[in-house]
C-alpha positions as CSV (number, residue, x, y, z in Angstrom):
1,X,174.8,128.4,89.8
2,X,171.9,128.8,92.7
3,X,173.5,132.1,93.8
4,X,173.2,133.0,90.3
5,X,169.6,132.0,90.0
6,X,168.7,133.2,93.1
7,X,167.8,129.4,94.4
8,X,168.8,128.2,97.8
9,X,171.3,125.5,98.4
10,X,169.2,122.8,98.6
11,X,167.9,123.5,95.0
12,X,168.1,121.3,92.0
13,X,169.3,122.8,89.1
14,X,169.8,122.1,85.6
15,X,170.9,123.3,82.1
16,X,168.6,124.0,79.4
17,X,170.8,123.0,76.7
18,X,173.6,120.8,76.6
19,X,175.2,123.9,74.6
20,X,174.5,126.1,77.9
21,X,176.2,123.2,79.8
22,X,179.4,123.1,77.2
23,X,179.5,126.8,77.5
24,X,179.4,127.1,81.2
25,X,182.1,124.2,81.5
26,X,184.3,126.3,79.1
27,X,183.9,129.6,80.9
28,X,185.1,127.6,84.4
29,X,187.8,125.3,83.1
30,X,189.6,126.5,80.0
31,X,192.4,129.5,80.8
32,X,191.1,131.8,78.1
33,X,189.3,134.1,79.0
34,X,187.3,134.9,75.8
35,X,184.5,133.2,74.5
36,X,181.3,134.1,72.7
37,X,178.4,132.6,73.1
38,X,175.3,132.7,71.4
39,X,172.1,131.0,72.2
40,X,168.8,131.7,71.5
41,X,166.2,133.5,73.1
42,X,165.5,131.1,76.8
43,X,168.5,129.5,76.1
44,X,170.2,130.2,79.8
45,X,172.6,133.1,78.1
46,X,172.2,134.8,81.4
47,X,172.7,132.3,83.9
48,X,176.4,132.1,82.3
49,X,177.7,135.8,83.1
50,X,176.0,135.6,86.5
51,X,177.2,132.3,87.8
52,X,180.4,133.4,86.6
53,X,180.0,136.4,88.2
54,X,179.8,134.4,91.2
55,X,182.9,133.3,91.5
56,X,185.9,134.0,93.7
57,X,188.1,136.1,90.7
58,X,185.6,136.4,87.5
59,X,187.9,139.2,85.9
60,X,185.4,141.3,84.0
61,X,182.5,140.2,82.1
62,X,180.7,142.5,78.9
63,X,177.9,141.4,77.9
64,X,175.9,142.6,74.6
65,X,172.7,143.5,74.8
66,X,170.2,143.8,71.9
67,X,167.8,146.8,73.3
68,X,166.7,149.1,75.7
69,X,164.1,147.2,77.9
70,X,166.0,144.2,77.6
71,X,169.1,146.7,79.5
72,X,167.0,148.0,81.9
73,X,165.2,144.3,83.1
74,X,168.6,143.1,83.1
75,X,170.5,145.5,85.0
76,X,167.4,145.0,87.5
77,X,167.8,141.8,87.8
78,X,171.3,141.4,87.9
79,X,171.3,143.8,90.9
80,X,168.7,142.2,92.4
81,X,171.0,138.8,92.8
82,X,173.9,141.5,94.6
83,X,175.9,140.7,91.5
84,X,178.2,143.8,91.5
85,X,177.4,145.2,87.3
86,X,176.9,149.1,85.7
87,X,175.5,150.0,82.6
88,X,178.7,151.1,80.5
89,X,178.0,154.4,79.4
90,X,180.2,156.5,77.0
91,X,183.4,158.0,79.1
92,X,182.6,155.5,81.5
93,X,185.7,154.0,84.2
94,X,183.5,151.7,86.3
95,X,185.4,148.5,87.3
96,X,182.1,146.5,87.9
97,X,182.1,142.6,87.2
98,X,179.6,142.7,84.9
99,X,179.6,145.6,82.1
100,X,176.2,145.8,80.6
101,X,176.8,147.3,76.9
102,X,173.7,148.1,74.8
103,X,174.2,147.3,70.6
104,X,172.0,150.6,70.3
């Protein structure tokens, strides 16, 4: 979770909801490997696809995203953490963890 927040090691973190918590525990202990989650706007929806982007094997993760700017800041940021994503892009073959998909 710091790695995916972009806090040292030494950092307290916490969840904003307990649902972010639930969702989180899911995504790390429970074998299947889909799950939807929706929370709303500041409810920690990114810090789930990067910390599991974090972690040793975290298999591919698309995430949905509502509109443009949103993409863009997103992409950004995610890249910023050295979180390996792409933007996925008709005809696209790009094995990134994280597969940014716009709803547009």
């Amino acid at each position: 979770m710091r790695r995916a927040l972009g806090k040292p090691e030494t950092a307290t973190v916490t969840y904003r909801s307990m649902e972010q918590e639930t969702a989180l525990n899911r995504i790390i202990d429970v074998a299947d490997s889909a799950l939807v989650v929706v929370l709303p706007t500041g409810g920690g929806k990114t810090l789930l696809f990067t910390a599991v982007a974090c972690l040793d094997d975290p298999g591919m993760i698309i995430v949905v995203i509502p509109y443009r700017r949103l993409m863009d800041e997103t992409v950004h940021d995610t890249r910023a953490l050295r979180i390996d994503c792409s933007e996925w892009t008709h005809g696209s073959e790009d094995p990134a963890t994280i597969v940014f998909v716009s709803a547009d």
